[in-house]
N, CA, C and O atoms as a DFTB+ gen file, in Angstrom:
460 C
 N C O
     1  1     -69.864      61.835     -36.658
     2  2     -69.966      61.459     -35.263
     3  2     -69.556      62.635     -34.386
     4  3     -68.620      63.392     -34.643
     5  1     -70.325      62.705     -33.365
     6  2     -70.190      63.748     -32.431
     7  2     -68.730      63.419     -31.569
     8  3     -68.645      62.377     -30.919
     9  1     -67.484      64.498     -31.631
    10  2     -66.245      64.059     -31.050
    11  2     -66.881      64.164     -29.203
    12  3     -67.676      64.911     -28.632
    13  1     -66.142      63.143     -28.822
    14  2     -66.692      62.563     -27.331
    15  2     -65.714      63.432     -26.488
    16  3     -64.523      63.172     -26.317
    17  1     -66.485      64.655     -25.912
    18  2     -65.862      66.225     -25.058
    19  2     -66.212      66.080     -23.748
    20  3     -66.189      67.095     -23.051
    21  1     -66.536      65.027     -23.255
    22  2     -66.418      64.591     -21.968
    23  2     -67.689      62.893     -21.521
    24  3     -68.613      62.437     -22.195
    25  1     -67.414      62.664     -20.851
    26  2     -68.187      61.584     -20.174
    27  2     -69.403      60.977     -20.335
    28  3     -69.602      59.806     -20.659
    29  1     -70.180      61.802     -20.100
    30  2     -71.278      62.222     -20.435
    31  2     -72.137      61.906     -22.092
    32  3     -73.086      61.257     -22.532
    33  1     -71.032      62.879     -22.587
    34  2     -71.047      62.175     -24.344
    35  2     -70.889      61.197     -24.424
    36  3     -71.775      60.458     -24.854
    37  1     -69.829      60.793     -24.091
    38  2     -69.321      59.341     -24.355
    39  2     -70.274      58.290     -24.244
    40  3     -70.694      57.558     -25.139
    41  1     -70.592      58.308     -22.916
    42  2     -71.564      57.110     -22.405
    43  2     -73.072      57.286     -23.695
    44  3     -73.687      56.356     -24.218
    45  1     -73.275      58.644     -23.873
    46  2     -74.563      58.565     -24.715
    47  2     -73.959      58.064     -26.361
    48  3     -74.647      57.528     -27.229
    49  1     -73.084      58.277     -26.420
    50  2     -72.457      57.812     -27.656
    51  2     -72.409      56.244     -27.805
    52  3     -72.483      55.451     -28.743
    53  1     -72.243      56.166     -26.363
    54  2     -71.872      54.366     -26.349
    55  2     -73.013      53.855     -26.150
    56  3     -73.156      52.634     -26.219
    57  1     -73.734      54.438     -25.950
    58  2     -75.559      53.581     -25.809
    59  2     -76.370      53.325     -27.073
    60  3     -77.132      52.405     -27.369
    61  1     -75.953      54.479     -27.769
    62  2     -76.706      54.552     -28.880
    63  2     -76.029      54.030     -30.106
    64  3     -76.597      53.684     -31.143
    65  1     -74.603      54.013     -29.833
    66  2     -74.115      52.604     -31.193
    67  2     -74.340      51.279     -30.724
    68  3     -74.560      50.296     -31.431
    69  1     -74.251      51.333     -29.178
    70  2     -74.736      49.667     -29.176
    71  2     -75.704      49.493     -29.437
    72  3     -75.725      48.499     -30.162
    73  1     -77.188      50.100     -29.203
    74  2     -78.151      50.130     -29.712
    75  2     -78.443      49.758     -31.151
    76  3     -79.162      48.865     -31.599
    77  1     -77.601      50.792     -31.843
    78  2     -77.375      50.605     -33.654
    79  2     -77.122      49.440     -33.820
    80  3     -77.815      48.746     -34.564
    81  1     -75.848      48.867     -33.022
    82  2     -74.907      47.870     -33.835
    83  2     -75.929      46.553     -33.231
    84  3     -76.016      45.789     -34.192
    85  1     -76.403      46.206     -32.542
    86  2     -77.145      45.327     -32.047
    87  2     -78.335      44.562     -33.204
    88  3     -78.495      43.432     -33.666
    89  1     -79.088      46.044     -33.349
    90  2     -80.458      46.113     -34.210
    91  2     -80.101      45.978     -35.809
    92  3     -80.994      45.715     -36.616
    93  1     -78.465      46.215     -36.294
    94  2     -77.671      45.797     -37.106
    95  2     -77.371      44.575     -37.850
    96  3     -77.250      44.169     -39.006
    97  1     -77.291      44.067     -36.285
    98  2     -76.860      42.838     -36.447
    99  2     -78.024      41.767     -36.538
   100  3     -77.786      40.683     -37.071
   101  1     -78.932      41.974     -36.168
   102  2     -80.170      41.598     -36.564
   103  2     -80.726      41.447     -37.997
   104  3     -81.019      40.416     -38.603
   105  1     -80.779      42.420     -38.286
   106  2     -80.473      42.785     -39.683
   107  2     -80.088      42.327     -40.795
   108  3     -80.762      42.004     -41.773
   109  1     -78.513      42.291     -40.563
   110  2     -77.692      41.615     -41.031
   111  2     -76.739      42.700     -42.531
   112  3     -76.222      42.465     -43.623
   113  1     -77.004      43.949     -41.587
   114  2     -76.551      45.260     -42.158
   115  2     -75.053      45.747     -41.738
   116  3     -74.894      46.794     -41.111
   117  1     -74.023      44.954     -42.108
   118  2     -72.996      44.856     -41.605
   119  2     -72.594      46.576     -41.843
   120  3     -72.165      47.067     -40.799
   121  1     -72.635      47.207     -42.596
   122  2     -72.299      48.791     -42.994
   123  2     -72.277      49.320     -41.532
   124  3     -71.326      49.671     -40.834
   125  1     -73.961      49.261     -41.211
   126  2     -74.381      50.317     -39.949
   127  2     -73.642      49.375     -39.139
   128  3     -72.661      50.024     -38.776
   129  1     -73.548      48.137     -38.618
   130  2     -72.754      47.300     -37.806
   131  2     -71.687      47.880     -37.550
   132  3     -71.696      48.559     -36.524
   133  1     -70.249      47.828     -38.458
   134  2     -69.518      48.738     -38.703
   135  2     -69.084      49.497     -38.052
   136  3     -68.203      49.349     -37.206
   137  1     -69.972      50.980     -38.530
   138  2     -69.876      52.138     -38.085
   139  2     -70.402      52.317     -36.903
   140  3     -69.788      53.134     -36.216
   141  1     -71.388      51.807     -36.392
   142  2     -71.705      51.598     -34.988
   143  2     -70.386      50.835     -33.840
   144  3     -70.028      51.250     -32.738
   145  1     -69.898      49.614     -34.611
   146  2     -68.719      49.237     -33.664
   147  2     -67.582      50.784     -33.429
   148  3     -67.052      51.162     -32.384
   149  1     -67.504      51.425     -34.869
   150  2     -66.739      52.297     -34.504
   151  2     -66.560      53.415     -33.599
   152  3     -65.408      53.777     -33.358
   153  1     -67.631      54.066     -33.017
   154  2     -68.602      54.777     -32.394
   155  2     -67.920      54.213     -31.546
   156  3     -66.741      54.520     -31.366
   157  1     -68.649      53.108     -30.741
   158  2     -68.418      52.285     -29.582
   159  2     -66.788      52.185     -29.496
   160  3     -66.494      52.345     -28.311
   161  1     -65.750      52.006     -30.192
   162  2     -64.406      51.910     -29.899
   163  2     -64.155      53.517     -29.170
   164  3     -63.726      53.892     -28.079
   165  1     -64.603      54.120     -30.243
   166  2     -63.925      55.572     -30.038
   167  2     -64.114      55.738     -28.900
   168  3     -63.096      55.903     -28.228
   169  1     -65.922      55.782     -27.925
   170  2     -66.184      55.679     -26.626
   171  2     -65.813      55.359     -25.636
   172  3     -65.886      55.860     -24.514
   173  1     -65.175      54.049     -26.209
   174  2     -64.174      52.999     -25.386
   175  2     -62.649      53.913     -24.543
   176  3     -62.247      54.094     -23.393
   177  1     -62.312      54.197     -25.634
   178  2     -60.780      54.423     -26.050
   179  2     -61.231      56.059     -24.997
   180  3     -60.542      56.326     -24.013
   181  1     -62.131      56.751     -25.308
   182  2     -62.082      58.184     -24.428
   183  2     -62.393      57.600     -22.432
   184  3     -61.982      57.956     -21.328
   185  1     -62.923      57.018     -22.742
   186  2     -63.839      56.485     -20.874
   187  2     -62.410      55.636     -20.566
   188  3     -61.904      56.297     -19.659
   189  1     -61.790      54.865     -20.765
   190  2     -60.176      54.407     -20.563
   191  2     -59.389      55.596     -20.596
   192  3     -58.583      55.738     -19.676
   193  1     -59.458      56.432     -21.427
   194  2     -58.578      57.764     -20.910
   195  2     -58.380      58.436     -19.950
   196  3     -57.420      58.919     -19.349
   197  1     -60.223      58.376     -19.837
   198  2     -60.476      59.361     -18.453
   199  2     -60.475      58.639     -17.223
   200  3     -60.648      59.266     -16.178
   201  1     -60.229      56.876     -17.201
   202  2     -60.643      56.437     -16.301
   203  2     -61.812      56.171     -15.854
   204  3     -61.861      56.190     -14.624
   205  1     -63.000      55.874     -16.499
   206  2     -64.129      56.168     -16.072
   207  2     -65.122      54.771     -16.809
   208  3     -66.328      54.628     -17.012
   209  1     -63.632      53.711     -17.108
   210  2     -64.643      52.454     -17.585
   211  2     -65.873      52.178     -16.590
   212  3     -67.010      52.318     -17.040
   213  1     -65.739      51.898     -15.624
   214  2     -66.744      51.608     -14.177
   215  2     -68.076      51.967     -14.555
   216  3     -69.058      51.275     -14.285
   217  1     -68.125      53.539     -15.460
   218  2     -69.777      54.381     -15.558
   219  2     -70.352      53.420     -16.837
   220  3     -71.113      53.839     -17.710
   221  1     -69.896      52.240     -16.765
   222  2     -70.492      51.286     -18.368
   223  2     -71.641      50.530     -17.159
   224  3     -72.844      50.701     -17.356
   225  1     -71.184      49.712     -15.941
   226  2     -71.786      49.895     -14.803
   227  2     -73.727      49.804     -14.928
   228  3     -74.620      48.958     -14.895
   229  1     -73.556      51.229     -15.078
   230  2     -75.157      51.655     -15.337
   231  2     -75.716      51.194     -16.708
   232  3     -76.723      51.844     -16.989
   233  1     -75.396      50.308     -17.621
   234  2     -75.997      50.091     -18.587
   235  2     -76.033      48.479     -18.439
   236  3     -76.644      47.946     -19.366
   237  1     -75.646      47.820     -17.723
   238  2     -75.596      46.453     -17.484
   239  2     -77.257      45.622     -17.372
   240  3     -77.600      44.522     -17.805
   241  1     -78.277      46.977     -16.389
   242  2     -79.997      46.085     -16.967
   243  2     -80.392      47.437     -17.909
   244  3     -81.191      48.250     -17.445
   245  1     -79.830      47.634     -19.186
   246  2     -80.379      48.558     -19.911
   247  2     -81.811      47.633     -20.799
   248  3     -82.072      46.430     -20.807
   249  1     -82.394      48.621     -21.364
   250  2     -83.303      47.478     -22.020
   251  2     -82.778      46.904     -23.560
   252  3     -83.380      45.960     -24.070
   253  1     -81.792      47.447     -24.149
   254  2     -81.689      47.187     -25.318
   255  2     -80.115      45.863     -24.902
   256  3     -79.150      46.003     -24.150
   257  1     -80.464      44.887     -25.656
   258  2     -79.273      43.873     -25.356
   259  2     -78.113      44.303     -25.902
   260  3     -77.288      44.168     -24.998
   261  1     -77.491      44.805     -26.991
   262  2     -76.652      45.451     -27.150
   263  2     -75.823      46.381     -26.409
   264  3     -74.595      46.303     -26.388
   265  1     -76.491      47.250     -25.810
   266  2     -75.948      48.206     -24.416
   267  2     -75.575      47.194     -23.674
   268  3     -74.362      46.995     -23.747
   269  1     -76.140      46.485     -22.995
   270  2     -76.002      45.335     -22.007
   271  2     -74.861      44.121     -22.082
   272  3     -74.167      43.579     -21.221
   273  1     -75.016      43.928     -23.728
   274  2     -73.493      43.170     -24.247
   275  2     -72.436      44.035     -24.237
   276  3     -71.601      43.844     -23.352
   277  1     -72.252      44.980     -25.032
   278  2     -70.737      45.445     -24.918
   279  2     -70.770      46.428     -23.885
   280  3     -69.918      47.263     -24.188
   281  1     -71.380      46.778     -22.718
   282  2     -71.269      47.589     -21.678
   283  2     -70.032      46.050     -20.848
   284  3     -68.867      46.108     -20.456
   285  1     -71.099      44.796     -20.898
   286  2     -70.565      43.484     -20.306
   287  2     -69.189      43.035     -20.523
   288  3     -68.353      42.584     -19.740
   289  1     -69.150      43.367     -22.299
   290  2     -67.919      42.660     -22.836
   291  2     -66.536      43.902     -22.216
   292  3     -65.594      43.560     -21.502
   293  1     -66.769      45.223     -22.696
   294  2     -65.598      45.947     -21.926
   295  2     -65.799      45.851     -20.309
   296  3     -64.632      45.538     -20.073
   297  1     -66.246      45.877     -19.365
   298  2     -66.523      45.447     -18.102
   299  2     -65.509      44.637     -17.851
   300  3     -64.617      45.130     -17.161
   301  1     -65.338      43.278     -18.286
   302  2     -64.549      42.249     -18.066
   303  2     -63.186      41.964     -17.342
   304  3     -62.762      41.037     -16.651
   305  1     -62.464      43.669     -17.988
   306  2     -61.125      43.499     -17.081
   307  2     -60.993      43.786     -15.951
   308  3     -60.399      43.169     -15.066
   309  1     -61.889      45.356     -15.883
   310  2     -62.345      45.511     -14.459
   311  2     -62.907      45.516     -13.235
   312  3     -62.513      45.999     -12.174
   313  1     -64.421      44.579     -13.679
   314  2     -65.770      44.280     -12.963
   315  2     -65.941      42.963     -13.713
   316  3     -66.666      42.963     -14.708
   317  1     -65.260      41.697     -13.273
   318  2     -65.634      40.597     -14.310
   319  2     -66.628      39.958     -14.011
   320  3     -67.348      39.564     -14.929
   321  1     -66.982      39.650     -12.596
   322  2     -68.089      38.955     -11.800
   323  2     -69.174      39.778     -12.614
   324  3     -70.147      39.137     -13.013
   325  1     -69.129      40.674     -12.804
   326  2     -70.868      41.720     -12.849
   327  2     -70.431      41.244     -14.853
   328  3     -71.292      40.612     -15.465
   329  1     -69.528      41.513     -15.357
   330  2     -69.606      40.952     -16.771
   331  2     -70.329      40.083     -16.984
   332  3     -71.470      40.007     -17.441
   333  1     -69.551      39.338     -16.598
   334  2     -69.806      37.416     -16.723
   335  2     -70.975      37.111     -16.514
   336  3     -71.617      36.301     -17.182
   337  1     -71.515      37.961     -15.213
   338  2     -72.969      37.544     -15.159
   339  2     -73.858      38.254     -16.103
   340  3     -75.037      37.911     -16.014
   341  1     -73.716      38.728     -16.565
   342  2     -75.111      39.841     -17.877
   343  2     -74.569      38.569     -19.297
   344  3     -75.353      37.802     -19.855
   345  1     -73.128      38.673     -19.579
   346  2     -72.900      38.036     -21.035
   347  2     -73.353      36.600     -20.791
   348  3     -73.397      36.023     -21.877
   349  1     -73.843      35.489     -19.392
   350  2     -74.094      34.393     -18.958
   351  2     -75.445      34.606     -19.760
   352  3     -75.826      34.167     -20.844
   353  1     -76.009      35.420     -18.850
   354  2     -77.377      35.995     -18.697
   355  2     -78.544      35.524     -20.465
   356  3     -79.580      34.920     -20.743
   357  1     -77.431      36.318     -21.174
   358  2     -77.390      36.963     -22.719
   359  2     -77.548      35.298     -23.523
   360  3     -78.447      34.793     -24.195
   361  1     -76.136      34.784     -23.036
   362  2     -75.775      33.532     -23.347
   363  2     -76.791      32.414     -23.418
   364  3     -76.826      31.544     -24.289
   365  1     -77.723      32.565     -22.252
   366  2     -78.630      31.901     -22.068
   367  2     -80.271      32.004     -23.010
   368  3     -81.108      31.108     -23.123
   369  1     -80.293      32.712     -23.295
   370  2     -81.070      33.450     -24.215
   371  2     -81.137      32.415     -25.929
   372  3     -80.346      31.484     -26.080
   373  1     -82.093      32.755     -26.964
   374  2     -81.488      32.416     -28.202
   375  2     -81.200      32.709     -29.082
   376  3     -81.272      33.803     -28.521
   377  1     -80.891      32.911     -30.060
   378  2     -80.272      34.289     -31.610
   379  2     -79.083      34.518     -31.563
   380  3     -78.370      34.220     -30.604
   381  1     -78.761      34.996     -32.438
   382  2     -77.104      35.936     -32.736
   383  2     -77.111      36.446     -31.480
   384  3     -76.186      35.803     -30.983
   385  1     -77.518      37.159     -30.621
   386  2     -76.922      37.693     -29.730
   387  2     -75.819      36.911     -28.165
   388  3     -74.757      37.188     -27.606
   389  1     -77.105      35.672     -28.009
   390  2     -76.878      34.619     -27.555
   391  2     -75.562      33.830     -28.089
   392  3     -74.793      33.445     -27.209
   393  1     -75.220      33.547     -29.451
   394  2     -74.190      33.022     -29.510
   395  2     -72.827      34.295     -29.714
   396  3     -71.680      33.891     -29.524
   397  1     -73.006      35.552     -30.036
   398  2     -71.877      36.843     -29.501
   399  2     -71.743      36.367     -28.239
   400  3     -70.717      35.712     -28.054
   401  1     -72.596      36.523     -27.160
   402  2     -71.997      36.484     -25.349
   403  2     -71.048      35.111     -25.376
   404  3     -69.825      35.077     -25.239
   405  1     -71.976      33.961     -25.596
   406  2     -71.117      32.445     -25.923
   407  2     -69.599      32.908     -25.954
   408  3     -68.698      32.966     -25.117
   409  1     -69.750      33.260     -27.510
   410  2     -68.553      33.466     -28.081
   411  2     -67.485      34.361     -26.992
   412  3     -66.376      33.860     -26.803
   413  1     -67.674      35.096     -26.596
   414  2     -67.120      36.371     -26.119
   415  2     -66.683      35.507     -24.703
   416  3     -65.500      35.229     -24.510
   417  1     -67.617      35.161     -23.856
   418  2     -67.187      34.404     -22.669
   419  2     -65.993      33.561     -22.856
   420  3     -64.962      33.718     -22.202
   421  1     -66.188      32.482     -23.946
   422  2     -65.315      31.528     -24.467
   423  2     -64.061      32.229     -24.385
   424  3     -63.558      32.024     -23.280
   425  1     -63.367      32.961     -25.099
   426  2     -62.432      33.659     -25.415
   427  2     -62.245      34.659     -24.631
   428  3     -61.285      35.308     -25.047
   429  1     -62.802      35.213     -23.467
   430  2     -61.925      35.786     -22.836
   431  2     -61.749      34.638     -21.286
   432  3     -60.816      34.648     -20.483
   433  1     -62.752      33.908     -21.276
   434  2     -62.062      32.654     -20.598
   435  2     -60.825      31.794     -21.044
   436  3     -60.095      31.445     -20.116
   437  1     -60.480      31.409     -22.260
   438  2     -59.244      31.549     -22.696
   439  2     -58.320      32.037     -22.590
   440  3     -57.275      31.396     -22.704
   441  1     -58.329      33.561     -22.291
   442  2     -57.355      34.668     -22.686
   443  2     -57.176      34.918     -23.864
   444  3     -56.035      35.323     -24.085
   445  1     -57.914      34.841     -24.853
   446  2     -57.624      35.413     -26.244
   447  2     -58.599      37.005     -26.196
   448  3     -58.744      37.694     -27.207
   449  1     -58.936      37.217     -25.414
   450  2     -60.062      38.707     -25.578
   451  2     -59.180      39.721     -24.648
   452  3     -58.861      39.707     -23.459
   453  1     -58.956      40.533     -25.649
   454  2     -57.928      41.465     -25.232
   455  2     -58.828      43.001     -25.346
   456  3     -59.109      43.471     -26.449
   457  1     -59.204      43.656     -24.098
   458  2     -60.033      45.068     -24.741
   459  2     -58.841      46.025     -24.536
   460  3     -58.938      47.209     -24.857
């Protein structure tokens, strides 16, 4: 994996494992799943460093649902209205992906979803 050396990376890093981990999960290729979630943490963990969760933002009408889910799901603490509405969106939909947003809404409506 390409180490994430500024912003820029990051965000392309984070597009393209959600992408992976999405088309993964489809699949039902938990390996690439995986390593794609991992990608996406690392991304996570640098754009919270820099402050710069907000630039997830621009991937919210991406075309791939994956970008669009976990751009949504980290969103949540800081932009929850604009979350809530894409993982609703998702929710509404039918497949595995549809029941991830479910799921994900559920639980951080709870307070059990901690990013």
């Amino acid at each position: 994996m390409t180490k994430n050396k500024d912003i820029i990376t990051a965000l392309s890093l984070f597009e393209e494992a959600a992408t992976k981990h999405a088309e993964a999960t489809e699949q039902g290729d938990y390996k690439t799943g995986n390593k794609s979630y991992a990608t996406i943490a690392k991304a996570m963990t640098f754009l919270k460093e820099q402050g710069e969760v907000l630039t997830l933002l621009r991937f919210l009408n991406h075309a791939s649902v994956g970008v669009r889910m976990w751009a949504a799901t980290y969103l949540l603490p800081v932009q929850e209205n604009d979350g809530v509405k894409v993982l609703e969106k998702i929710a509404a939909e039918t497949g595995i992906h549809s029941f991830t947003a479910k799921t994900t809404l559920s639980e951080w409506r709870k307070g059990n979803l901690k990013l």
